[in-house]
C-alpha positions as a Markdown table, in Angstrom:
| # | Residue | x | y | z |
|---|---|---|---|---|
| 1 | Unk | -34.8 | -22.1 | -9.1 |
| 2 | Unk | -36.4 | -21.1 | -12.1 |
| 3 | Unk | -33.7 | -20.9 | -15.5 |
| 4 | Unk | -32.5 | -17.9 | -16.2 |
| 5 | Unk | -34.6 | -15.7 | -19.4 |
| 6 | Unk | -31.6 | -15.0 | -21.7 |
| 7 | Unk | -31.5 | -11.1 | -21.7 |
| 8 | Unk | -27.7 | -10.9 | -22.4 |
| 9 | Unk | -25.8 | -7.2 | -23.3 |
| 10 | Unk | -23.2 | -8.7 | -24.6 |
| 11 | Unk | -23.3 | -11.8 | -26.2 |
| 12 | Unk | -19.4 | -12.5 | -27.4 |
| 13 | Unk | -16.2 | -10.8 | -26.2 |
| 14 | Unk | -13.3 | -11.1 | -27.9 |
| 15 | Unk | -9.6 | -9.5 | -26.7 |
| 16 | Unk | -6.3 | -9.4 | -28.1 |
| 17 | Unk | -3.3 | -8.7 | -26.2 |
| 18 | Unk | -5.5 | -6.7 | -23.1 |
| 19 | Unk | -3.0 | -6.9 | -20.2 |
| 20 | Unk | -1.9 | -10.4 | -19.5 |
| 21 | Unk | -4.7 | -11.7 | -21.7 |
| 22 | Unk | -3.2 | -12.8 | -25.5 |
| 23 | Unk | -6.3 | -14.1 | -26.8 |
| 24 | Unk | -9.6 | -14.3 | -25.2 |
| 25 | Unk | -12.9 | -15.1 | -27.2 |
| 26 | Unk | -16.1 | -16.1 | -24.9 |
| 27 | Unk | -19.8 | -15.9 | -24.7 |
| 28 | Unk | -20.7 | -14.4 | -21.2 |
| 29 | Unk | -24.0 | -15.7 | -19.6 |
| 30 | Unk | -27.1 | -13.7 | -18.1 |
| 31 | Unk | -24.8 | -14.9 | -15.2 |
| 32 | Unk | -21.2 | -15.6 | -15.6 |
| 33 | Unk | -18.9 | -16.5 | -12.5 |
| 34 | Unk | -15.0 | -15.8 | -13.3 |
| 35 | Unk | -13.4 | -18.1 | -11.8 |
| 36 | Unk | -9.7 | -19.0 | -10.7 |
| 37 | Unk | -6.8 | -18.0 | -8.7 |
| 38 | Unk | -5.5 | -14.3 | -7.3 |
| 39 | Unk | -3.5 | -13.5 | -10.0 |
| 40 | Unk | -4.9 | -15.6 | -12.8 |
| 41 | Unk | -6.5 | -12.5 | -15.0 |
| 42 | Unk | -10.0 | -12.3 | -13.4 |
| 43 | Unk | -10.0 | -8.6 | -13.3 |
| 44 | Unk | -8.3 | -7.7 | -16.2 |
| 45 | Unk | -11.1 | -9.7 | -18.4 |
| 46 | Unk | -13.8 | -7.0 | -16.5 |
| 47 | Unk | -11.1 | -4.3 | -17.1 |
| 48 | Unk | -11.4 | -4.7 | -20.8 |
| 49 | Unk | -14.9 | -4.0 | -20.8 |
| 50 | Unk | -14.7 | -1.2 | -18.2 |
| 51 | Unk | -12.5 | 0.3 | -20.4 |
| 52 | Unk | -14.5 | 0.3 | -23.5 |
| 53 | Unk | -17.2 | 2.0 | -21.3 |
| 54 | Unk | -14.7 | 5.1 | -19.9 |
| 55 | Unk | -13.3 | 5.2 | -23.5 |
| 56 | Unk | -17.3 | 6.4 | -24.9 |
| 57 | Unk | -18.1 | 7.7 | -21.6 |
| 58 | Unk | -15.2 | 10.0 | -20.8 |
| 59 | Unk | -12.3 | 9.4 | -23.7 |
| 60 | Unk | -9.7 | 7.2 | -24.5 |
| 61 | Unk | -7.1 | 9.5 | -23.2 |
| 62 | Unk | -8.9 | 9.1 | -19.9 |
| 63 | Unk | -9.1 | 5.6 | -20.1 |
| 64 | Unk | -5.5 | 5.2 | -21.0 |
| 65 | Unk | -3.9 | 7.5 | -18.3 |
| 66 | Unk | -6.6 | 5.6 | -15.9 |
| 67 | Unk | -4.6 | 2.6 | -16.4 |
| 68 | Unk | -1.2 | 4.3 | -16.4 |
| 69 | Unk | -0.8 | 4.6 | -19.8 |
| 70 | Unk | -0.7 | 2.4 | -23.4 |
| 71 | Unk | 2.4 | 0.4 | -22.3 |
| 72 | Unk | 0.3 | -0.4 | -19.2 |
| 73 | Unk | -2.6 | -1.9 | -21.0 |
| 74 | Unk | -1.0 | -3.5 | -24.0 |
| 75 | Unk | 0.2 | -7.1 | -23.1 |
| 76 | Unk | 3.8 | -7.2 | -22.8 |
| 77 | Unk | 5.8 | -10.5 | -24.0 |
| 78 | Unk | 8.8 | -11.3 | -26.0 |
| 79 | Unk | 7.5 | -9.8 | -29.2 |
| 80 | Unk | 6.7 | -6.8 | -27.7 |
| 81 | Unk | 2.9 | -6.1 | -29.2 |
| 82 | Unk | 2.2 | -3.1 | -30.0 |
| 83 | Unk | -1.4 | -2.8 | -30.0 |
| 84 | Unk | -4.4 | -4.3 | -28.7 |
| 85 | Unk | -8.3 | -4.8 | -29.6 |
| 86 | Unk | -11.9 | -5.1 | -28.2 |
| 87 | Unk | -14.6 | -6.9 | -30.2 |
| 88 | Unk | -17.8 | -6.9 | -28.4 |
| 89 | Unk | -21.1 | -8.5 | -29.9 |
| 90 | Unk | -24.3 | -6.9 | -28.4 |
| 91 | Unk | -28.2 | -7.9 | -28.5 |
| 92 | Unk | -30.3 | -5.1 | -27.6 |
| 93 | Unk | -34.5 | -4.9 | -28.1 |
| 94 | Unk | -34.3 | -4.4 | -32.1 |
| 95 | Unk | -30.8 | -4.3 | -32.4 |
| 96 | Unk | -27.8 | -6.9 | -33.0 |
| 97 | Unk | -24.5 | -6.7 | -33.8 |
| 98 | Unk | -20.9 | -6.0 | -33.1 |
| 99 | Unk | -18.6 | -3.0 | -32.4 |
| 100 | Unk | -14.7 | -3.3 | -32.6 |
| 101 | Unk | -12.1 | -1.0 | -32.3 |
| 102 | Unk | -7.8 | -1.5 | -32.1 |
| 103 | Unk | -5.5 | 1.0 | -30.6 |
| 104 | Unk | -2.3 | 1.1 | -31.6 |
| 105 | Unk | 1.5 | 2.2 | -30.0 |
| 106 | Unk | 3.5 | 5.5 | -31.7 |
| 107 | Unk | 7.3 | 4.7 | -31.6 |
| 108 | Unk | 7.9 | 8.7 | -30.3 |
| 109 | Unk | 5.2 | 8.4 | -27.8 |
| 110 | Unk | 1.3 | 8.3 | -27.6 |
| 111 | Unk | -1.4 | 6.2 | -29.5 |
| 112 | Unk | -4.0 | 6.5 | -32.3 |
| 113 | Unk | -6.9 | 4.0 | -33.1 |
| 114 | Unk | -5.9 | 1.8 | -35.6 |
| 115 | Unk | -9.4 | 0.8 | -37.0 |
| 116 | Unk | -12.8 | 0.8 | -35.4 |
| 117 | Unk | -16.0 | -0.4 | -36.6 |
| 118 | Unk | -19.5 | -0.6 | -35.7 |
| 119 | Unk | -22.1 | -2.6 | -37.9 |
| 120 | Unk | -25.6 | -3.2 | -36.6 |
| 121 | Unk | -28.9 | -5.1 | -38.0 |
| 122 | Unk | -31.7 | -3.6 | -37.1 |
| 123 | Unk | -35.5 | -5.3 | -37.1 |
| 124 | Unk | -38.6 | -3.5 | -38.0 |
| 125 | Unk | -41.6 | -4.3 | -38.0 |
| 126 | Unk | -43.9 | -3.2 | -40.6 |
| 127 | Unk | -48.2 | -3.6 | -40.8 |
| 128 | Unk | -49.7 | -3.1 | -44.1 |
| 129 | Unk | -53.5 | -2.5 | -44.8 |
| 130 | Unk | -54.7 | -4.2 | -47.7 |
| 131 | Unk | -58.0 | -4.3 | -49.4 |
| 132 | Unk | -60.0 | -7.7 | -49.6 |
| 133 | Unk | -63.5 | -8.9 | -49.3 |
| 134 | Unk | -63.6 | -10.7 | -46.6 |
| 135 | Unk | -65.7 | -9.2 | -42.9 |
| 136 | Unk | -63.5 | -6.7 | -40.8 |
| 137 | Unk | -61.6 | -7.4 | -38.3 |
| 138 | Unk | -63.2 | -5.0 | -35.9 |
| 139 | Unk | -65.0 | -1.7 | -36.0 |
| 140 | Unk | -64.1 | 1.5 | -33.9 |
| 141 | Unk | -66.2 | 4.0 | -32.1 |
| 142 | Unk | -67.0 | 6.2 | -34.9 |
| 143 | Unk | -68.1 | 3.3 | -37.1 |
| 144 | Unk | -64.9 | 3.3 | -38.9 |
| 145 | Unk | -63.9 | -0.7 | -40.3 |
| 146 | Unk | -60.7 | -2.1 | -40.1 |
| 147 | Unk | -59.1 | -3.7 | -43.1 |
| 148 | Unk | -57.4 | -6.9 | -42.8 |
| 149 | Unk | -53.6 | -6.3 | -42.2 |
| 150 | Unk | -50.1 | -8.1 | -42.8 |
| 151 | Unk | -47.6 | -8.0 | -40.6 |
| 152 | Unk | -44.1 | -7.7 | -42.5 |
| 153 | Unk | -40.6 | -8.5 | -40.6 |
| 154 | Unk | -37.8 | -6.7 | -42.5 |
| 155 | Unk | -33.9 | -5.8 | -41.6 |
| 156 | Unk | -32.0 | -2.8 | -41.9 |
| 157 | Unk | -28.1 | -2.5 | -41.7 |
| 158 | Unk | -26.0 | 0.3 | -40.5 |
| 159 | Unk | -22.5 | 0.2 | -40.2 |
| 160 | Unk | -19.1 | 2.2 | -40.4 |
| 161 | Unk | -15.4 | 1.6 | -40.6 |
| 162 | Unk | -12.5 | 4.0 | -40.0 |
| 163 | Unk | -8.8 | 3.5 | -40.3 |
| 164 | Unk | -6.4 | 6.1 | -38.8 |
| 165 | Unk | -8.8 | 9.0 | -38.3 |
| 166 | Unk | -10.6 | 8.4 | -41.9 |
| 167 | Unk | -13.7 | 7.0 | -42.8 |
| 168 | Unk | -13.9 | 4.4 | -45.2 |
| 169 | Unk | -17.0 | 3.2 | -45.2 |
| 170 | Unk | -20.7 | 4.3 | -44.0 |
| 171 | Unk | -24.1 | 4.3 | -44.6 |
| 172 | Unk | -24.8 | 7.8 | -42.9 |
| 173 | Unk | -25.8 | 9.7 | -45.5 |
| 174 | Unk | -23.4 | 12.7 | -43.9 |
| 175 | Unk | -20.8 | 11.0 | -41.8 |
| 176 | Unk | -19.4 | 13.2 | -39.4 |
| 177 | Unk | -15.2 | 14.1 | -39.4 |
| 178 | Unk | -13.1 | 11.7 | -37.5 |
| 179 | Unk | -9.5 | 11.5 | -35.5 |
| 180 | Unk | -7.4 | 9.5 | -34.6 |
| 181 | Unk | -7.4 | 9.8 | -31.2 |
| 182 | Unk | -11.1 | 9.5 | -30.4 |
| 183 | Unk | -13.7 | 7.0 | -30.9 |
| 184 | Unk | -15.4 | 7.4 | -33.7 |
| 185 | Unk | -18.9 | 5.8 | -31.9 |
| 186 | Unk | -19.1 | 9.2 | -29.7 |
| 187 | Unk | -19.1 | 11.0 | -32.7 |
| 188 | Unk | -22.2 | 9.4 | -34.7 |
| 189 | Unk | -24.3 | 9.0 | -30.8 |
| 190 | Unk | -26.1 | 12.2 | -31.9 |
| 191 | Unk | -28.1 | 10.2 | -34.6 |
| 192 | Unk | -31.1 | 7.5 | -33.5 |
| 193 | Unk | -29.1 | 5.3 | -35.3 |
| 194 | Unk | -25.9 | 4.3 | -33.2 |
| 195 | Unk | -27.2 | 6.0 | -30.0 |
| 196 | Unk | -28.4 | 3.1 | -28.6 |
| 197 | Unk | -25.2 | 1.2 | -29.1 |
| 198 | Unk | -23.3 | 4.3 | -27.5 |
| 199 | Unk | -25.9 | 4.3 | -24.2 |
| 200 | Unk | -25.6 | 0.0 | -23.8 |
| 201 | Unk | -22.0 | 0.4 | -23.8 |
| 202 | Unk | -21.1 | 3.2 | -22.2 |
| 203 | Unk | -23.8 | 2.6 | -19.3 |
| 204 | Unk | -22.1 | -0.2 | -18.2 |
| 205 | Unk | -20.6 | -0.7 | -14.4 |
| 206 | Unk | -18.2 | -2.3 | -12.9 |
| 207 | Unk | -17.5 | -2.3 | -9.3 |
| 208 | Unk | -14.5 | -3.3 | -6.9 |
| 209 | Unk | -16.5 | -1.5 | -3.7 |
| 210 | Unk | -14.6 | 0.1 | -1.4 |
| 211 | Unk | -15.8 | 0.2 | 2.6 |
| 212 | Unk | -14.0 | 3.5 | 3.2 |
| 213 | Unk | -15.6 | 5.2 | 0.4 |
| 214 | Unk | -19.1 | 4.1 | 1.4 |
| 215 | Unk | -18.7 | 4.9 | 4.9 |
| 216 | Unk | -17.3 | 8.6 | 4.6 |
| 217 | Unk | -19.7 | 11.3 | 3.9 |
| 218 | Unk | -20.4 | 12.0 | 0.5 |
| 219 | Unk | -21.3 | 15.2 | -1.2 |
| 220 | Unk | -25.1 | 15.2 | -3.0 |
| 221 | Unk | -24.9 | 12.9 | -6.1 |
| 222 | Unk | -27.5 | 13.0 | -9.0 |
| 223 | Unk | -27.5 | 9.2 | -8.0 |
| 224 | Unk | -28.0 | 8.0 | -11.3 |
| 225 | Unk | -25.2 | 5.8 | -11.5 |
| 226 | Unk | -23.1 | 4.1 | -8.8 |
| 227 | Unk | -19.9 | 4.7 | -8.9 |
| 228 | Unk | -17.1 | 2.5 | -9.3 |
| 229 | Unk | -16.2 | 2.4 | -5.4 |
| 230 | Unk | -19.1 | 3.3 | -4.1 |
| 231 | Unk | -18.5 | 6.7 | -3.0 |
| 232 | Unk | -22.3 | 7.9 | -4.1 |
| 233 | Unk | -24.2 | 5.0 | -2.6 |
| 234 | Unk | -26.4 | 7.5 | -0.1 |
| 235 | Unk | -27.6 | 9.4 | -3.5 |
| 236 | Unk | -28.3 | 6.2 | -5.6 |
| 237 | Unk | -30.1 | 4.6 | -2.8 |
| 238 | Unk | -32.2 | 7.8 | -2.3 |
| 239 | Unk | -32.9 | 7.6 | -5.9 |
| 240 | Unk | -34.4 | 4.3 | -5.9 |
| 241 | Unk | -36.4 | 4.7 | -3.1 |
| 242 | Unk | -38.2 | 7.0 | -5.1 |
| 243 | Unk | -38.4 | 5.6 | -8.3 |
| 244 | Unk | -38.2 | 1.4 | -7.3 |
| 245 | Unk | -39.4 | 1.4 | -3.4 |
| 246 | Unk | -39.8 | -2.5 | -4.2 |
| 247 | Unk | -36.6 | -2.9 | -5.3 |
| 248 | Unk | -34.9 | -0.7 | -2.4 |
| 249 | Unk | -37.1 | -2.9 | 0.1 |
| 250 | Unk | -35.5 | -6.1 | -1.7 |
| 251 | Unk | -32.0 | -4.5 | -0.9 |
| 252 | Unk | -32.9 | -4.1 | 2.6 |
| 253 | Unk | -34.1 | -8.0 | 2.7 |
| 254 | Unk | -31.3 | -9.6 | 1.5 |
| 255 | Unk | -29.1 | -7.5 | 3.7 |
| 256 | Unk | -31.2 | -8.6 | 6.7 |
| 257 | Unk | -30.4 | -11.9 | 6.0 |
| 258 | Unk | -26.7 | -11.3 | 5.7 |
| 259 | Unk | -26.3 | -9.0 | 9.1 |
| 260 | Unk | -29.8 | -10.2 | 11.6 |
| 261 | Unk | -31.8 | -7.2 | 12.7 |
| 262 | Unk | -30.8 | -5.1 | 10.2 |
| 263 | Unk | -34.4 | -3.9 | 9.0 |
| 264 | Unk | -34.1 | -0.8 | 7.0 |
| 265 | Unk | -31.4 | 2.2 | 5.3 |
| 266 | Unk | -31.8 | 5.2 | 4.3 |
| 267 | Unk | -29.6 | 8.5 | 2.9 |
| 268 | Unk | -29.6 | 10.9 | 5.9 |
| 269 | Unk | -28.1 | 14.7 | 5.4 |
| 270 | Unk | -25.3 | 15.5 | 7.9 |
| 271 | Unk | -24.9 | 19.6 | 6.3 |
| 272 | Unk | -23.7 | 19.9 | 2.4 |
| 273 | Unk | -23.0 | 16.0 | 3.0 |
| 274 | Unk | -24.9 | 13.0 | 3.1 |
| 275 | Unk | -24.5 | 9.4 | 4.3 |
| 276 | Unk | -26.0 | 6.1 | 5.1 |
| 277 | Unk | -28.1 | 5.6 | 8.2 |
| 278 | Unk | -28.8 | 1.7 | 9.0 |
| 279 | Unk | -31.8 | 0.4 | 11.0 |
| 280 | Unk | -31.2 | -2.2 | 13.5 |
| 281 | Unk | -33.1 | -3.9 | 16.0 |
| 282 | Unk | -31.7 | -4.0 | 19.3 |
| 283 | Unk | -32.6 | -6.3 | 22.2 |
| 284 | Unk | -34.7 | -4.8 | 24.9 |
| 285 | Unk | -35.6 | -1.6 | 22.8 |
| 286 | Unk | -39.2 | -1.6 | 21.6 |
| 287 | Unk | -38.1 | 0.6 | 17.9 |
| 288 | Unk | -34.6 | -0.2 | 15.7 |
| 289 | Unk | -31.7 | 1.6 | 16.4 |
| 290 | Unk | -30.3 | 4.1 | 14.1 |
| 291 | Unk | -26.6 | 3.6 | 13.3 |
| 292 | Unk | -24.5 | 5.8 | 11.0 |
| 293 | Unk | -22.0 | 4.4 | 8.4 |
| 294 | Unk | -19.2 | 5.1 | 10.1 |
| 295 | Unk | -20.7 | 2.7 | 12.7 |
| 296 | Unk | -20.9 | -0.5 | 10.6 |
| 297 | Unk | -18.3 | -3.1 | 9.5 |
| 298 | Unk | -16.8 | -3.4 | 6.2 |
| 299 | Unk | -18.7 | -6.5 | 5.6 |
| 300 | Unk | -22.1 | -5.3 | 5.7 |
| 301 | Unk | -21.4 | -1.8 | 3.9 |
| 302 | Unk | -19.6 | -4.4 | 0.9 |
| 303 | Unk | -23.0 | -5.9 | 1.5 |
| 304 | Unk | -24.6 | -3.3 | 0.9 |
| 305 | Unk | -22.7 | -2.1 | -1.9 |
| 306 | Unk | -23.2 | -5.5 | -3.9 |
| 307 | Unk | -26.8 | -5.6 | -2.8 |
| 308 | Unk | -26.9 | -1.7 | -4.5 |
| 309 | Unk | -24.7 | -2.4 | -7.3 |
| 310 | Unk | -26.7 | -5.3 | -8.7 |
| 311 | Unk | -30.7 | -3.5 | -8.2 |
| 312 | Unk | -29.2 | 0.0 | -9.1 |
| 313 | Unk | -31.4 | -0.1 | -12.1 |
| 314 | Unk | -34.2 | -2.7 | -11.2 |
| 315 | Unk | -37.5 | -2.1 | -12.3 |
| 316 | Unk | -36.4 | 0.8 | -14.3 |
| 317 | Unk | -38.4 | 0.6 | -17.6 |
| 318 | Unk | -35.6 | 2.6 | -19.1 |
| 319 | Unk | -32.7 | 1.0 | -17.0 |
| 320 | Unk | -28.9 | 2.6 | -17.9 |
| 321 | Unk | -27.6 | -0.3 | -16.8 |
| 322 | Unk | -28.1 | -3.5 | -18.6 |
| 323 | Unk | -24.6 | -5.2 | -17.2 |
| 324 | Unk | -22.7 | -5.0 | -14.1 |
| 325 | Unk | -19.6 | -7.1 | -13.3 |
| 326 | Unk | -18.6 | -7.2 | -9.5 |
| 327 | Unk | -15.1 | -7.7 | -8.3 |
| 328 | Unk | -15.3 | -10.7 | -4.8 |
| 329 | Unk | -18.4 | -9.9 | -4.0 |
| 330 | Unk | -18.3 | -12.3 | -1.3 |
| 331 | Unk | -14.9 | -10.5 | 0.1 |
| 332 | Unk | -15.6 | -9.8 | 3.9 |
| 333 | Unk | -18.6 | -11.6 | 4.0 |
| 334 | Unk | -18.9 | -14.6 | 6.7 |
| 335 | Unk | -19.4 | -17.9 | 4.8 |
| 336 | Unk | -22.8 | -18.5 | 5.9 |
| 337 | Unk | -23.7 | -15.7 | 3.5 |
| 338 | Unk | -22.9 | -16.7 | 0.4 |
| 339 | Unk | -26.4 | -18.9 | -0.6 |
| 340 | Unk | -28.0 | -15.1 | 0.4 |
| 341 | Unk | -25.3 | -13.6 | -2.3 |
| 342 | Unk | -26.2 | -16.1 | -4.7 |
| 343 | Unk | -29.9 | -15.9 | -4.8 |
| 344 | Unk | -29.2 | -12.0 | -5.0 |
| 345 | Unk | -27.0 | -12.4 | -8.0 |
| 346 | Unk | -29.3 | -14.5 | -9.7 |
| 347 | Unk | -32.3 | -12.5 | -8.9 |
| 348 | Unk | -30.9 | -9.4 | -10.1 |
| 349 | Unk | -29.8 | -10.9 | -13.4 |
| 350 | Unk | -33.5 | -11.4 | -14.2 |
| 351 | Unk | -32.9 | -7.5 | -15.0 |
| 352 | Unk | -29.5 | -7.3 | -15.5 |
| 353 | Unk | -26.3 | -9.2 | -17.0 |
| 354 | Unk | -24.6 | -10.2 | -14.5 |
| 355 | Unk | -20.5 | -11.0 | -14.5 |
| 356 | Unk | -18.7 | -11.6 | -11.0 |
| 357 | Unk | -15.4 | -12.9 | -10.5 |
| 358 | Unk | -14.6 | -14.8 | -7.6 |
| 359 | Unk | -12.0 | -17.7 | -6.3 |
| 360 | Unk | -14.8 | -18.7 | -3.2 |
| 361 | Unk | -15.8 | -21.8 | -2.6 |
| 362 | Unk | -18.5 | -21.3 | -0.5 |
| 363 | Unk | -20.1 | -18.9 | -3.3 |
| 364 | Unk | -20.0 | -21.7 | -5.4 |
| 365 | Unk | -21.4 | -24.1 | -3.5 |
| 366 | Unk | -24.4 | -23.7 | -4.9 |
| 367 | Unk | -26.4 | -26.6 | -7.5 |
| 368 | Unk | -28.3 | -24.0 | -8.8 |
| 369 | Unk | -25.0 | -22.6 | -10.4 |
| 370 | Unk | -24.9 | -24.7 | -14.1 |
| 371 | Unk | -22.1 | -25.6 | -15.9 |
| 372 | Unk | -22.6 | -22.5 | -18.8 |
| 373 | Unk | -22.6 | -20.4 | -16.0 |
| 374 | Unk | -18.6 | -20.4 | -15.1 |
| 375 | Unk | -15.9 | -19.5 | -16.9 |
| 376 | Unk | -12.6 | -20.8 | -15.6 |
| 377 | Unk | -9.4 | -18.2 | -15.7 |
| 378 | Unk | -5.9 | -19.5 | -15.0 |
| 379 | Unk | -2.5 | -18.2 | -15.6 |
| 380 | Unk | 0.2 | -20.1 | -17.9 |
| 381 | Unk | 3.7 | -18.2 | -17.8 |
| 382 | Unk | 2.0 | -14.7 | -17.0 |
| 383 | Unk | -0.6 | -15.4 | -19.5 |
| 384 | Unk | -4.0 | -15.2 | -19.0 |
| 385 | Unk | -6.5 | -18.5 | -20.8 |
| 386 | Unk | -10.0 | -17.9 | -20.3 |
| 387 | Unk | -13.1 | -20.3 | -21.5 |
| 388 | Unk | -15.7 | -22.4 | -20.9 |
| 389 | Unk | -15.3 | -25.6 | -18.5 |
| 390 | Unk | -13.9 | -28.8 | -19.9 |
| 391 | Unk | -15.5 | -31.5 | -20.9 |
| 392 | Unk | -15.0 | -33.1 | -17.5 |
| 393 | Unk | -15.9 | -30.4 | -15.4 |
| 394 | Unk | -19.3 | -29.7 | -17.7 |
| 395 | Unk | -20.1 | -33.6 | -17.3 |
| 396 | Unk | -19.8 | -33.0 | -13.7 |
| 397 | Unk | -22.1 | -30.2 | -12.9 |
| 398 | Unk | -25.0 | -32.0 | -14.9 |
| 399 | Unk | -24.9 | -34.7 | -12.9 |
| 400 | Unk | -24.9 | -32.9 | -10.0 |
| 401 | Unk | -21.8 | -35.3 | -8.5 |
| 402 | Unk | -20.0 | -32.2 | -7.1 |
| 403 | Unk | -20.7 | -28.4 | -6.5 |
| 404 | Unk | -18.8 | -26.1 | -8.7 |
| 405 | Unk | -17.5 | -24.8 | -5.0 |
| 406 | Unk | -16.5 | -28.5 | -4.5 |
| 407 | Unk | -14.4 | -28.7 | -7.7 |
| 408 | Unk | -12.5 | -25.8 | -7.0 |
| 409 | Unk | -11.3 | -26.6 | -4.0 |
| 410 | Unk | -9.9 | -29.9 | -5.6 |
| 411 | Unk | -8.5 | -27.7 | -7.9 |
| 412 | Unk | -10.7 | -29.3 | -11.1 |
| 413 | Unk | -11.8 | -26.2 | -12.7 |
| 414 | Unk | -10.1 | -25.8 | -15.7 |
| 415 | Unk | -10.9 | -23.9 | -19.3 |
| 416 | Unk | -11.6 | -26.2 | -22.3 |
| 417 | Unk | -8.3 | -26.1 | -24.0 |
| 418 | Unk | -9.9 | -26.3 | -27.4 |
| 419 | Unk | -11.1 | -22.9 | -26.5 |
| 420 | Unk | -8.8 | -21.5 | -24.0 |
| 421 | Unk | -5.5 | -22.1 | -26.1 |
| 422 | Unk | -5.9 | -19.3 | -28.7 |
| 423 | Unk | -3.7 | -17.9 | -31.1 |
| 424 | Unk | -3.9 | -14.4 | -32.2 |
| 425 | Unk | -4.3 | -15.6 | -35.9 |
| 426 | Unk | -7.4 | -17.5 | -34.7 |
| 427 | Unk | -9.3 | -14.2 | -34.0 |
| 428 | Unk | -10.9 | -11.7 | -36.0 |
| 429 | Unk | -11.9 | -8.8 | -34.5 |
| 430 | Unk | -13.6 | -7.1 | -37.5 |
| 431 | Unk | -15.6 | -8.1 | -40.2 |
| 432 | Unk | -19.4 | -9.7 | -40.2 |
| 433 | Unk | -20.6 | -10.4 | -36.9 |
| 434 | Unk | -21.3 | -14.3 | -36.0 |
């Protein structure tokens, strides 16, 4: 298959004392497979970022009593931290840079934002006419010549800091008030400036799909976004049958493959409700079948949501979601299905970044899944290590001597110490961006 055009989101992530991970500091891929045992810290590395999306999205509050509170996020250990902190480094179509923020424990209670930042370098592109006497460079309808032109590439920087509900530093001329409770990002997305940061980060989704909630009827749904479970799918397919038909008929490919003589969904009204209504061909009957949610297994309505999850925003010049991380996607599914997965994953990250965590084998059994491509998570004492493959494992998968599927089962995915074994001191979440 064709390499991957890098269109990351999120280009670093870095996470201090998040749940059972200490110290985390990665660069993602436009496909990134999570990789290790249950219990190892998969899901709490997508967690982090879900929760800097529901943070901007909804509030911090929300996001905190989400998760069962402040003592439930922050990592618990003998010295008893009490705080924790996001760094997240972003590349979006004119825009780079980072955005930071650390929340902090009250002794009587509650929380407040230690320190957030945001700091962005934006590129503009400038065209200058200038005089000179050489010929035009082309003449318009009314007669009008052209001047020769220079193009000129210049940078712009934004950024702003706040500690404890003040600002510090800004380059809005007219900074808005700030508090301690509340990210200060939601409070400058009015301006064209940081709006685009706000929209990447908060548009992000993250799914651990849920059979039930796809199968039961669903009240009507902007279908914008799919939600977390699931629980909208019969608006957001509806949606993108109207605005990506292509991309709805790819859906309804790949899940052919998975479940044979599936040929076609569709959102079908039952009253105020809606739900899904699957397509099947049936032997001895000239036209498909129509079968209701309720009628289909849990595999193929995972299948479905995956499928869903990852094309949501496909072919969507403006698409809200520009990464989607995807709890087991290959949960429930038979074995023989997981090359189909796999060409679906990669596919979809051609619009997409893509982060899935996984402890399959036979997902991985895959050549066309490189070395840069996994990230190996394993659990030390109740603490989470995360990083890139080590220098064995790497050396491996270039030589194509065993499947990354092939490795796991011996057990031979492991994270490069050198960049697993962090120390707190070792990372900065604030200050220039790399």
């Amino acid at each position: 298959m064709p390499r991957l055009v890098d269109r990351r989101l999120l280009t670093r992530v870095v996470l201090r004392n998040y749940k059972s991970i200490a110290a985390c500091d990665v660069s993602p891929a436009q496909l990134s497979f999570l990789v290790g045992p249950n219990g190892s810290g998969k899901s709490n590395f997508l967690d982090a970022l879900r929760f800097v999306a529901d943070s901007l999205r909804f509030s911090i509050d929300h996001a905190l009593r989400d998760r069962g509170g402040i003592n439930d996020v922050r990592k618990r250990s003998g010295g008893r931290p009490t705080h924790f902190g996001i760094r997240v480094e972003f590349n979006l179509a004119d825009l780079r840079g980072h955005y930071a923020f650390a929340v902090g424990a009250k002794r009587q209670g509650g929380y407040e934002i230690q320190q957030e930042e945001c700091r962005l370098v934006q590129r503009v592109v400038r065209v200058d006419q200038r005089d000179g006497d050489g010929p035009p460079l082309n003449e318009e309808e009314h007669g009008r010549t052209l001047r020769p032109s220079r193009v000129r590439h210049e940078r712009s920087h934004h950024f702003y800091k706040v500690k404890r509900g003040r600002v510090v530093s800004s380059t809005l001329s007219s900074p808005p008030a700030a508090a301690a409770d509340r990210l200060y990002l939601v409070n400058v997305s009015g301006g064209d400036v940081f709006r685009p940061v706000y929209d990447a980060l908060s548009e992000t989704g993250f799914y651990n799909l849920n059979p039930e909630a796809i199968r039961d009827l669903q009240p009507p749904d902007p279908g914008d976004l799919l939600k977390r479970d699931g629980s909208n799918a019969a608006s957001v397919l509806s949606n993108l049958a109207t605005r990506s038909p292509d991309f709805k008929q790819r859906i309804e490919e790949y899940l052919g493959v998975v479940v044979p003589g599936l040929v076609g969904v569709n959102r079908s009204r039952i009253g105020p409700r809606e739900t899904l209504e699957f397509r099947q061909q049936v032997r001895g009957s000239q036209h498909p079948w129509r079968f209701p949610a309720s009628n289909m297994s849990d595999g193929t309505l995972r299948a479905f949501g995956v499928l869903l999850a990852l094309f949501q925003g496909a072919g969507n010049g403006d698409s809200k979601r520009r990464l989607v991380g995807i709890e087991e996607p290959e949960t429930a599914l038979h074995p023989a299905a997981a090359g189909v997965l796999v060409d679906a994953l990669r596919e979809a990250a051609g619009h997409a970044q893509i982060l899935v965590t996984s402890h399959s084998p036979d997902l991985l059994d895959n050549d066309d899944i490189s070395d840069n491509s996994i990230l190996a998570v394993v659990a030390e004492h109740g603490e989470t290590k995360i990083g890139p493959l080590d220098h064995v494992g790497r050396s491996v998968l270039r030589d194509r001597l065993f499947t990354a599927g092939e490795l796991l089962r011996m057990n031979q995915l492991d994270p490069d110490p050198a960049l697993s074994n962090l120390r707190l001191g070792d990372l900065e979440l604030f200050g220039p961006e790399a």
